[in-house]
C-alpha positions in Angstrom: 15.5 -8.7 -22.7 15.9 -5.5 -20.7 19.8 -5.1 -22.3 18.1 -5.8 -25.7 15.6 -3.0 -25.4 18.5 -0.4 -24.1 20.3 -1.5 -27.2 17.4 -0.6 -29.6 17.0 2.3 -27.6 20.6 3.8 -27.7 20.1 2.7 -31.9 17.0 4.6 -32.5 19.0 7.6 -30.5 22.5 7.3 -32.4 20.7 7.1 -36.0 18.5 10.3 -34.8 15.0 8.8 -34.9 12.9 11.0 -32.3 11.6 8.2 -29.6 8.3 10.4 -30.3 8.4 9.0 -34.1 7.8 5.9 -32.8 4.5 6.8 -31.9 3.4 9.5 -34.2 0.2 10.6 -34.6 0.4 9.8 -38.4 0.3 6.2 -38.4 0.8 6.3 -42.3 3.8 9.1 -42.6 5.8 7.3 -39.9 5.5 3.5 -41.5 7.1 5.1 -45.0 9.2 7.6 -43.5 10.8 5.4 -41.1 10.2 1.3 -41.8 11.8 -0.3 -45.3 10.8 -3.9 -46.3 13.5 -6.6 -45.5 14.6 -6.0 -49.0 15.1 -2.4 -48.2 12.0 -1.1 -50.7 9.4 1.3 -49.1 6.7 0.2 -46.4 4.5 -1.5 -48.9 2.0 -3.7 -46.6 -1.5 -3.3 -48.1 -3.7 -2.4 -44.9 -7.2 -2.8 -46.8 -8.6 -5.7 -45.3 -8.0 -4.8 -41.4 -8.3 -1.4 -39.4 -4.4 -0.6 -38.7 -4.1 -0.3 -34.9 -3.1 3.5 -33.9 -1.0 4.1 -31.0 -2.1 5.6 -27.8 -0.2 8.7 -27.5 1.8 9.8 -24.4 -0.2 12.6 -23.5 -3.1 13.8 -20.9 -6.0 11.3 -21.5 -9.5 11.9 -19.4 -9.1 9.2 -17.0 -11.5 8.5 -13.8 -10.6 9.2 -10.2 -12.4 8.4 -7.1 -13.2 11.5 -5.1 -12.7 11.4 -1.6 -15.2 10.0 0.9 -16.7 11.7 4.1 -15.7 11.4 7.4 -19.6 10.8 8.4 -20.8 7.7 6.9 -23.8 9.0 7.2 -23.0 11.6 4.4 -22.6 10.9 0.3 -20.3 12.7 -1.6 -21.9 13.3 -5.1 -20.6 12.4 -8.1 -18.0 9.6 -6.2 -16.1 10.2 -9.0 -15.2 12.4 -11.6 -12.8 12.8 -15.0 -10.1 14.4 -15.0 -6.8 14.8 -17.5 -4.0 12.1 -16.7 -0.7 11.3 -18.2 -1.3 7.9 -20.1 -0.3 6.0 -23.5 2.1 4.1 -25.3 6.1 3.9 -24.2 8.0 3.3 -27.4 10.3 1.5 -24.9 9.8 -1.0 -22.1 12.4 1.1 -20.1 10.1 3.7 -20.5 6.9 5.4 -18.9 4.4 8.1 -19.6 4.1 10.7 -16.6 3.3 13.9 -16.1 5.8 16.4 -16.5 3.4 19.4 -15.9 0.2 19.3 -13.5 -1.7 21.7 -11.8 -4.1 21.4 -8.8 -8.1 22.0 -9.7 -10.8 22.5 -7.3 -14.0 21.3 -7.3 -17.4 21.1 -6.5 -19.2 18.1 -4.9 -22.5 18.2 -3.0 -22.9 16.7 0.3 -26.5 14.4 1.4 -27.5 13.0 4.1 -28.7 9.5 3.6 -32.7 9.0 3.6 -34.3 8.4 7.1 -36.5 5.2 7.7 -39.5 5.2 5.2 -38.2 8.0 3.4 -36.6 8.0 -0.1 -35.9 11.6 -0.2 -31.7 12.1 0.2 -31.3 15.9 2.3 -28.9 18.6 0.8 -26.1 19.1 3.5 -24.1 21.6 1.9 -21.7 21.5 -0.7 -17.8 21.4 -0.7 -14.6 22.3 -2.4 -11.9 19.2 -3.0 -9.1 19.3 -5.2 -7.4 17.3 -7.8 -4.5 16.7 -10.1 -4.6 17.5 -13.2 -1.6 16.7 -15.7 -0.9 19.0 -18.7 2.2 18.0 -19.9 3.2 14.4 -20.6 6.6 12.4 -21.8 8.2 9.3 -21.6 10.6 8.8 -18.8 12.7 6.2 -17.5 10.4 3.6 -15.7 13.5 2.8 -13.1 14.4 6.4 -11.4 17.8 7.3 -9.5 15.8 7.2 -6.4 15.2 3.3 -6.8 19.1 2.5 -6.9 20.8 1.9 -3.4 22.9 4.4 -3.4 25.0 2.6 -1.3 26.0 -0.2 -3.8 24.5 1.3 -6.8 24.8 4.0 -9.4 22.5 4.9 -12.0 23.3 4.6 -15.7 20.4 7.4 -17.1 21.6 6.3 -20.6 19.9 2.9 -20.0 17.2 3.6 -17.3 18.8 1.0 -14.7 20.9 0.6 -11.2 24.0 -1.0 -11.8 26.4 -1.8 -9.1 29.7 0.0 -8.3 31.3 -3.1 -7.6 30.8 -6.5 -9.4 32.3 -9.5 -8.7 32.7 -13.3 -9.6 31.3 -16.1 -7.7 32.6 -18.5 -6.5 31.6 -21.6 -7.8 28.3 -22.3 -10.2 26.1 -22.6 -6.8 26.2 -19.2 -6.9 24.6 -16.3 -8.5 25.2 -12.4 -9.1 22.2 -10.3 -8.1 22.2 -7.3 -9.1 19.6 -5.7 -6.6 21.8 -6.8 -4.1 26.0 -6.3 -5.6 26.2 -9.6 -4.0 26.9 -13.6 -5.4 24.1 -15.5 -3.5 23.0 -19.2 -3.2 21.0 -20.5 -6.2 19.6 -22.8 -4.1 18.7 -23.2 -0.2 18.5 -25.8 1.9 16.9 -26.6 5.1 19.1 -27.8 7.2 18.1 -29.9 10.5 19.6 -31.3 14.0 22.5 -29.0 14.6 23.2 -27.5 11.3 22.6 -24.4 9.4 22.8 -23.4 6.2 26.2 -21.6 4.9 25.9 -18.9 2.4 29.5 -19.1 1.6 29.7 -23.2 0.8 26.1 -23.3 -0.1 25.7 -26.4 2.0 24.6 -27.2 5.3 27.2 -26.6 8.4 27.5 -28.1 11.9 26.4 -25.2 14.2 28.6 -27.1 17.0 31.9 -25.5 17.8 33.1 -28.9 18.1 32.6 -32.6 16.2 30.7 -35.4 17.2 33.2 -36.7 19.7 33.9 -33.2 21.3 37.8 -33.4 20.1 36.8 -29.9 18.7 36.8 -31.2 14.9 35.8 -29.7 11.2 32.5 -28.0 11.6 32.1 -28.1 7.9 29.5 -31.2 6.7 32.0 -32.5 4.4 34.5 -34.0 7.1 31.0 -35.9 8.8 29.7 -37.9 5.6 27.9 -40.2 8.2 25.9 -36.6 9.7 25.1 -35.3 5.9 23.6 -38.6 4.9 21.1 -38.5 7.9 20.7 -34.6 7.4 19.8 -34.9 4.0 17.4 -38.1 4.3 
């Protein structure tokens, strides 16, 4: 799924559609400018018996926010929250994310009570104060997997396609096995738990003697395989 997406992504770039067509605010001029019927005529889907669904737009929406508490618990913050302008929508892409590229800091003002004594229902002014929040002017659609979540390590990062690949990739060894890409490594499909004196071996994806020597002490195999006998009763 996530190479099919890149794929439509990196079509929609090579045939020059803005990603921001996708979602236009003109539901109307984007389904004819942009969509054919499977027999390559104009959009021609009669929309008279349902609402057509709008996108959300990537752009500052009035969201709310909790405001911060006080220290006292004696005291309430009023309002304990507020609305404020925050970067939300639709991603024309599941690779993709709506954040804020611009954002400013705004100060406001809350008052400050002090919570009603016994057998009163009156709250006391206790001042007022100044907090400050984020506000986001500018939004766009970014890559929901950033450089700074690749291992840099064992990974690079491939902007064209919003992921972490991995420097190095290799074949495993046997069908036990599997490539993870968060690690660059083939690991066990499968685990076991192994008991008595053996433990599990990443390599062979079986359970090993832990012993450096067999059963009889003559310093055998530690590998399970040579003690058919042990693996039966392991495995029981």
């Amino acid at each position: 799924m996530l190479h099919m997406t890149a794929c439509l992504l990196s079509l929609l770039l090579v045939h020059s559609i803005p990603l921001d067509n996708l979602l236009s605010s003109t539901t109307h001029e984007f389904l004819h400018r942009f969509v054919r019927m499977a027999d390559g005529s104009p959009f021609n889907v009669s929309t008279k018996m349902y609402r057509l669904a709008t996108p959300d737009l990537c752009e500052p929406h009035f969201e709310t926010i909790s405001l911060p508490k006080d220290k006292d618990p004696k005291i309430i913050i009023y309002p304990p929250c507020t609305r404020i302008e925050r970067c939300s929508g639709c991603s024309s892409a599941d690779l993709l994310v709506c954040e804020p590229i611009e954002t400013e800091m705004v100060s406001l003002m809350v008052l400050k009570f002090i919570l009603p004594q016994q057998e009163s229902t009156e709250y006391l002014l206790n001042g007022t104060e100044e907090v400050r929040v984020e506000r986001h002017l500018k939004c766009h659609q970014l890559c929901r997997v950033k450089a700074t979540d690749c291992n840099q390590d064992i990974h690079k990062y491939l902007q064209s396609d919003c992921r972490c690949v991995c420097k190095v990739r290799q074949t495993c060894a046997s069908s036990k096995h599997i490539w993870r890409e968060s690690k660059c490594m083939c690991e066990c499909v499968q685990t076991k738990q192994c008991r008595g004196f053996a433990s599990f071996n990443e390599s062979t994806c079986e359970c090993d003697l832990d012993m450096e020597t067999g059963s009889n002490g003559k310093g055998k195999d530690k590998s399970l395989g040579n003690h058919d006998w042990y693996r039966k009763r392991d495995m029981a």
